[in-house]
N, C-alpha and C positions, 0 to 999 in steps of 0.2 A: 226432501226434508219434511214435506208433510204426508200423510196419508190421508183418503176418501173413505168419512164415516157417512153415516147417516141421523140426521138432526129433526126432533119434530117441530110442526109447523104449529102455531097457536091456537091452543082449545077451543073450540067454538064457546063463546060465551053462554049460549042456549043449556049446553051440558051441564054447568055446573053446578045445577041445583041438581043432580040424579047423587052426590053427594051427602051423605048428610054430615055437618060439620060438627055438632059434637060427636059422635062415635070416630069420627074422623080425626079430631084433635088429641080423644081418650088416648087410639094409638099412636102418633105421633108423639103424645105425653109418653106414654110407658116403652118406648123404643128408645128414644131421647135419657131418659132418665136411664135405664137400664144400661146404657152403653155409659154412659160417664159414671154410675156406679161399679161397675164393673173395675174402670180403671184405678179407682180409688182403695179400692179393698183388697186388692193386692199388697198394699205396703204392711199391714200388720201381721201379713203370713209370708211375709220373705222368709224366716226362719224355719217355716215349716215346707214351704218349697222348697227348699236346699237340701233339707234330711230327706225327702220323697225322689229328690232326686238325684242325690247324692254328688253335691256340688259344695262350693263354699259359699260364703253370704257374701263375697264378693263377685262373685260369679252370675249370684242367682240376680245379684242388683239389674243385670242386663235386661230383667223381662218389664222392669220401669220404664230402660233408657231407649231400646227397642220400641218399647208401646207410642212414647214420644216420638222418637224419630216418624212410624210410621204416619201417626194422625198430625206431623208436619207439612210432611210428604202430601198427604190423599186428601189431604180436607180442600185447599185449593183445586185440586185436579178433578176429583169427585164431584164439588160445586159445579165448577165449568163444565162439565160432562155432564149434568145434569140439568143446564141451563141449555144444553146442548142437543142431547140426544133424548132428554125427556127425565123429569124428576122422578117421577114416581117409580120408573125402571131400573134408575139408578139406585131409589134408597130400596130398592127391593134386590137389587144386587150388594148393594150394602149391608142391608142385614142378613142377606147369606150369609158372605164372607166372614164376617162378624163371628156368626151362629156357628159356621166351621170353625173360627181360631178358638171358640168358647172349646168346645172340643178336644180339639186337639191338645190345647192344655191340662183336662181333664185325663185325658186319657193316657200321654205319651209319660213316659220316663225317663227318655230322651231331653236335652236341655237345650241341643236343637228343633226337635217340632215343636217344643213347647215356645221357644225362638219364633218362629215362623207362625206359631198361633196366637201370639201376643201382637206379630205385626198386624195379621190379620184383624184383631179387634181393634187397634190402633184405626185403621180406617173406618169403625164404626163414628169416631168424631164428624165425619162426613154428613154422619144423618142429619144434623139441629138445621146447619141452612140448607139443606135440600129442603127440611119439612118447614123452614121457615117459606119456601118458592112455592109450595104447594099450597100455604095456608094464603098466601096471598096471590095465589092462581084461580081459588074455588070458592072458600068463604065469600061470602056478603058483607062491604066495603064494611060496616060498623065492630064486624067480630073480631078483624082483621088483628088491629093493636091490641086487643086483648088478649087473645089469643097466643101470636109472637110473644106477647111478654110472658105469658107464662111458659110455653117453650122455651125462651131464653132463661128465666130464673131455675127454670128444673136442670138444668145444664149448671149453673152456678151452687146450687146445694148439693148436688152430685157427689160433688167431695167428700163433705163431711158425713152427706147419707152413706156413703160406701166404706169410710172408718167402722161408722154407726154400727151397718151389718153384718161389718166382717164381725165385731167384737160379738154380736149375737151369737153367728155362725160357731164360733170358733166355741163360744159356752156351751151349744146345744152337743157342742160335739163334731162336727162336718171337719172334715179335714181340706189343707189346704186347696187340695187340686179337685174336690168335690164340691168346692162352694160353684166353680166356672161349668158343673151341669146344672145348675140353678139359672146363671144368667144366661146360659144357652136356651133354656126353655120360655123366658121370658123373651128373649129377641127373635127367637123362632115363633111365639105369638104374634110379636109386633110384623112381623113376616108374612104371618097369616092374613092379619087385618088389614093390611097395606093392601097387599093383594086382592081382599074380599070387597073392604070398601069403600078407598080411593079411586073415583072414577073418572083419571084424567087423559081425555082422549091426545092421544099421540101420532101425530101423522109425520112421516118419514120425511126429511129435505136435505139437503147437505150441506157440510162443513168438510173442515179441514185440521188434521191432527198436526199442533206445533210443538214437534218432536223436540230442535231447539229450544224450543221455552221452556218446555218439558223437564228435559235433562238441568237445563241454569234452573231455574227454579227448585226441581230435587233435591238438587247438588247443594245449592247454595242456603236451603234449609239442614239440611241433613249437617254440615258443618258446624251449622250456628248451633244446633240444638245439641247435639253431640259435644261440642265446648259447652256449652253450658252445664249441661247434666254429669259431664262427665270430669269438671274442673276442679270442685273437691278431694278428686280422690287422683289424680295425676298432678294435680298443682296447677294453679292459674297461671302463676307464671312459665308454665316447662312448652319447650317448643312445640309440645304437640298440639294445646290446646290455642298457643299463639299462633300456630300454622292453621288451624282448624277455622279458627275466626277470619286471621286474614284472606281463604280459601270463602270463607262464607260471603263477604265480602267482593270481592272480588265476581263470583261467579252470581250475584245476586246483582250487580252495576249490570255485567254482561247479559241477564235476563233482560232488565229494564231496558238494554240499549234491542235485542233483538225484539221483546215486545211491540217495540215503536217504527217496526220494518216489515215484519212479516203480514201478509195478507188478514190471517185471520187468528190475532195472539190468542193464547190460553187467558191471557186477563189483556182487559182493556185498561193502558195504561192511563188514555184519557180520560178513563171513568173514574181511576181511582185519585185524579191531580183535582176532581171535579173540589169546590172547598168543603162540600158541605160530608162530602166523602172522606177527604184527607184529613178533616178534622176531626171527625168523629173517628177515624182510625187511632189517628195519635193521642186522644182521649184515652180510645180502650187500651192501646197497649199501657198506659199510665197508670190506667185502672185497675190492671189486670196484675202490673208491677206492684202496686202499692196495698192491693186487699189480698191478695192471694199468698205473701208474705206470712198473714194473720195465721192461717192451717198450720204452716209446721212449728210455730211460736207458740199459739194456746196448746198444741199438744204434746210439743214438750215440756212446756212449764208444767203444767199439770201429772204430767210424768214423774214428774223429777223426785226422788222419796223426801218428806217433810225433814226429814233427821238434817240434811245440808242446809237447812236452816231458812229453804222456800219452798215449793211444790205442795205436792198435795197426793202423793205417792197412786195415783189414777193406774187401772190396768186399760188396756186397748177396752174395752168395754166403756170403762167410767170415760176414757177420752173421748167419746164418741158418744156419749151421752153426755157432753160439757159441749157440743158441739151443735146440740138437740134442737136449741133454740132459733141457732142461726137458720135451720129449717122452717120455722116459725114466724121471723122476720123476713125472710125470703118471697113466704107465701103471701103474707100480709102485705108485701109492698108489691106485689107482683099484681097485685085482685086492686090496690090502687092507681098502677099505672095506666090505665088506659082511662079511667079520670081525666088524670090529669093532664095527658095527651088531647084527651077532646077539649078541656079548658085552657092551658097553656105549652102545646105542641109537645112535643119527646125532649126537645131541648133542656128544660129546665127540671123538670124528673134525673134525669142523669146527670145535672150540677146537685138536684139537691142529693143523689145518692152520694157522688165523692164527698158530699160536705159531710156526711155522716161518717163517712169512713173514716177522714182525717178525723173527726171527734171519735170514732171509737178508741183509735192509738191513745190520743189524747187523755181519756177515761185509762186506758189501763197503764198510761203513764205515772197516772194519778192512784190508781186504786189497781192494785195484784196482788193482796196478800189474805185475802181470800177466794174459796173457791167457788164462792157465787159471785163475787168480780167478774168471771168469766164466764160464768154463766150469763151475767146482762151486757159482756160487753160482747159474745159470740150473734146475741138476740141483736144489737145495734149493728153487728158487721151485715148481719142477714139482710136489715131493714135496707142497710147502701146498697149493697150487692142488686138487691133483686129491683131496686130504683134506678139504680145504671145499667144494668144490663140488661132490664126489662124495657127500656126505652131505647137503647143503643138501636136496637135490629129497625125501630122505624123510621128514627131518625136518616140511618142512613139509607134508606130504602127511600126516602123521600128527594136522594141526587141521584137514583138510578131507575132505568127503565124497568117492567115486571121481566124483562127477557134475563135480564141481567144479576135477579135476586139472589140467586143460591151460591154465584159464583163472589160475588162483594160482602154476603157476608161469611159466605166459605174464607174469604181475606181476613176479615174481620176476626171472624174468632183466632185465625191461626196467630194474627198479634196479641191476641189476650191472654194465648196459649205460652208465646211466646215473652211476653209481658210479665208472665207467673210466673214461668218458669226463672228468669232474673232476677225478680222477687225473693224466691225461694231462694235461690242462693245469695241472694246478699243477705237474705237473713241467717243461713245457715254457715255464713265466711263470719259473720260478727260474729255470733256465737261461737265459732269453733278458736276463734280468736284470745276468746278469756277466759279460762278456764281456772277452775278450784283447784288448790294448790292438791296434790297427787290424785286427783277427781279426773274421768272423762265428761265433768261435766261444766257448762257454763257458770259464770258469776250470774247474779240477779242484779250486776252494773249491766253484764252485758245481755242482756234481755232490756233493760230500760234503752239503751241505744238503741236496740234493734228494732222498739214501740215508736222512737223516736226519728228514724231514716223511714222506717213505711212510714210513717205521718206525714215526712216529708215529701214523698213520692205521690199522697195521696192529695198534697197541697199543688204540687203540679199538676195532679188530672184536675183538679176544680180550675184550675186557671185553661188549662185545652180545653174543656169543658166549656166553660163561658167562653173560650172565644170562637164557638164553632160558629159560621157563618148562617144562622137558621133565622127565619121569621117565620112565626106562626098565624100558616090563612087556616080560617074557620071555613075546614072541609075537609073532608076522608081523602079527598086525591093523594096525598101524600102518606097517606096509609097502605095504597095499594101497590 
């Protein structure tokens, strides 16, 4: 049941000034960012993948649902495997794979390779906490949380930056499957520089490969996420997504129970019962349910043409430049987190972000009928966003060992992942819910409901939030 890998042993501490940490961080930054833009910029050329590949827009939907399932999949497995056999080899095997799936979407006409190259960048998700294990393997204890947070927030603007540059791409003229030689050549950099000058010494020892965990853990993602993304258009109610869920269910128990047996699990289930770990999990999947919601709400409102009587008739372009801001508050809040980490721990950063959050719904409950509404309420999502999830990775890095880093917040995001994803469809079940009379389009009642359930979702992360069990000591240990 298991297999004999080979694991390295801990860096000599002596080495890790041959490092240097900003060039170090620049790549980490632009591999990170480059892989979650990637995944983003796909939605507004679904229709021009379909015609290059001669498929229907139902069909092409797959290179979304695929890309999910994958970075379900690999983000935990890839973490531990890099916690395991050595980070830096891993995200340098990561951004191969990555840099081939860019590729092969680029190039195939095929709806199959281009299938299998979408999985492949799928496990680019992989990279944020692998480069989060590195940053807090080699940096000097004080760079640490600064650092991580902006890591973490370039992961969080991701989204809207990959709207942003499709709507360029697609003005300048690139077609769809030519924009994926772009971000091939950016993660074939980040590739490069990994290589050239992350210098983290890796000496070989052993482990063991927990095939069992392996498989329940795949299995039992791959269902959830697959019901999810795929419940709009088969029905939430039809058996297949109810079988998908109960299946996900079921073989996700069955992990948890093998985790707690085997010699040496793929996740440590005691790490993650740890409080200060399980709260901060169930924070972010809160989080992650309740802000991530906001993306496909501001841009279809802003879509919508002004004649039905709301919108602001936006092209992929203008949606992506209504989304501008929230890049803005992202960064801004990301350059204050580690502040306020030194003055009052990671803990209270990430309530004040959900507080923001639940006040931005608030705000555009209040105020939508303009389109710089959105423009200050996208600036207010940013400012949450990049406060909670700029503080998330240290927080919880402060109930785990440095051995342990890549694989807990490899966990971490996959609930945030997962969190959004939910998100997104409950806001997209309201919406498809109330529609103008012979319109395929929503009422603007139901957009005020759907401001009004994320708000609500975002009022539960502030209560998981304040109740994670953290006390803030005055000292970097828990940075590291």
């Amino acid at each position: 049941m298991s297999d004999t890998l080979t694991a390295p042993a801990p860096a000599r501490p002596g080495r890790r000034a041959e490092s240097h940490p900003t060039a170090v961080l620049l790549v980490l930054a632009l591999s990170t960012f480059a892989i979650v833009v990637m995944q983003s910029m796909v939605l507004p050329i679904l229709s021009g993948l379909a015609q290059s590949l001669n498929v229907s827009l139902a069909d092409v939907s797959w290179v979304v649902t695929v890309n999910m399932l994958s970075a379900a999949v690999f983000t935990p497995v890839l973490g531990s495997l890099g916690d395991k056999l050595g980070r830096k080899r891993v995200l340098m095997a990561t951004l191969a794979l990555t840099t081939l799936g860019s590729v092969l979407v680029a190039v195939s006409t095929s709806m199959g390779v281009v299938l299998a190259g979408r999985a492949l960048q799928g496990m680019g998700f992989a990279a944020m906490p692998l480069a989060i294990g590195i940053v807090r393997s080699i940096f000097p204890p004080e760079r640490v949380p600064s650092s991580i947070a902006l890591l973490s927030a370039l992961t969080g603007i991701g989204a809207g930056a990959g709207l942003l540059v499709s709507g360029l791409l697609v003005q300048a003229g690139v077609s769809a499957q030519g924009m994926f030689w772009i971000s091939a050549a950016v993660t074939a950099l980040g590739l490069l520089g990994t290589a050239v000058l992350i210098r983290l010494p890796e000496t070989a020892g052993k482990f063991y490969v927990d095939v069992l965990g392996l498989l329940t853990l795949a299995g039992g993602l791959v269902c959830l996420v697959l019901g999810i993304n795929r419940g709009p258009s088969w029905g939430w109610g039809s058996g297949t997504v109810l079988g998908l869920f109960a299946g996900g269910v079921v073989l996700l128990v069955a992990w948890v129970f093998v985790e707690r047996r085997v010699r040496e699990p793929l996740v440590d289930i005691a790490m993650m019962r740890t409080p200060v770990v399980l709260g901060t999990n169930i924070a972010t999947f809160l989080t992650g349910a309740g802000m991530y919601g906001a993306f496909i709400l501001v841009i279809q409102f802003v879509q919508t043409p002004a004649k039905v009587g709301y919108g602001f008739g936006a092209d992929a372009l203008g949606a992506g430049l209504t989304l501008l801001p929230l890049t803005a508050g992202t960064l801004l809040a990301a350059g204050a987190v580690s502040m306020l980490i030194r003055r009052v721990g990671p803990k209270w950063p990430m309530v004040l972000g959900t507080v923001v959050a639940t006040a931005t719904f608030a705000f555009l409950l209040a105020f939508h009928a303009e389109h710089w509404h959105f423009y200050v309420a996208t600036g207010l999502l940013g400012l949450g966003l990049g406060l909670a999830f700029g503080a998330i990775p240290t927080l919880l890095n402060s109930g785990v060992t440095p051995e342990q880093t890549s694989v807990a917040n490899s966990v971490n995001q996959t609930l945030r992942s997962i969190g959004g994803s939910i998100g997104t469809a409950v806001a997209s079940a309201i919406l498809a819910a109330t529609l103008l009379p012979g319109l395929p389009l929503p009422t603007v009642g139901a957009y005020t409901t759907a401001f009004t359930v994320s708000g609500a979702i975002c009022v539960l992360a502030v209560v998981a939030a304040v109740l994670v069990p953290y006390r803030h000591r005055e000292t970097t240990k828990e940075s590291r």
